[in-house]
Phi, psi and omega in degrees: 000146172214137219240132154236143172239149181230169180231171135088004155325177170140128165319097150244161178292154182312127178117310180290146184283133153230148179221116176276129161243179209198130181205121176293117180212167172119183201261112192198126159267321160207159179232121195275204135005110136260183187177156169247113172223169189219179206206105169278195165291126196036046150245180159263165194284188206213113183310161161234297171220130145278183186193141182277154161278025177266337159116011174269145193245150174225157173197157184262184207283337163327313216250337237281143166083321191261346189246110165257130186261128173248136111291160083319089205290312182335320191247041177050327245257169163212173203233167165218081182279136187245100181243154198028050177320143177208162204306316187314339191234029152284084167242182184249135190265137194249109168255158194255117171200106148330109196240124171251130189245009179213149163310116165113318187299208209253153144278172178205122194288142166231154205235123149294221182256328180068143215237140184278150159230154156208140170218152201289128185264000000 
């Protein structure tokens, strides 16, 4: 089995900082791609950001300046700081990671449970 779990949701005002984590655990040989994406209300989800395990980053253009993707390959983990948050990047946040859970095998993407952010005008 393999788990992801995220933190770091919550309510703030426009302007304010949240930093989200992830953390992959459970029977795993390498972890590829992690990402963040998210999903508002009657939206469809969405990437916000990703990262390689080499450390090359992608992001969409909504978040560009305002968002930074972290990891830590030691702990499975990835990170999201989210800085000069606005109503617009209120959704429920998803985390993401391409997982090999054996030598030799296939990866497979896995989804965390996901954490609300809302924020407030």
């Amino acid at each position: 089995q393999v788990q992801l779990v995220e933190s770091g949701g919550g309510l703030v005002q426009a302007g304010g900082s949240l930093r989200l984590s992830c953390a992959a655990s459970g029977r795993i040989f390498s972890v590829n791609t992690m990402g963040w994406y998210r999903q508002a209300a009657g939206k469809q989800r969405e990437l916000v950001a990703a990262i390689t395990s080499g450390g090359s980053t992608n992001y969409a253009d909504s978040v560009k300046g305002r968002f930074t993707i972290s990891r830590d390959n030691t702990k499975n983990a990835v990170y999201l700081q989210m800085n000069s948050l606005q109503p617009e990047d209120t959704a429920v946040y998803y985390c993401n990671a391409d997982i090999r859970r054996r030598f030799g095998d296939m990866s497979y993407g896995y989804w965390g449970q996901g954490t609300q952010v809302t924020v407030s005008s």
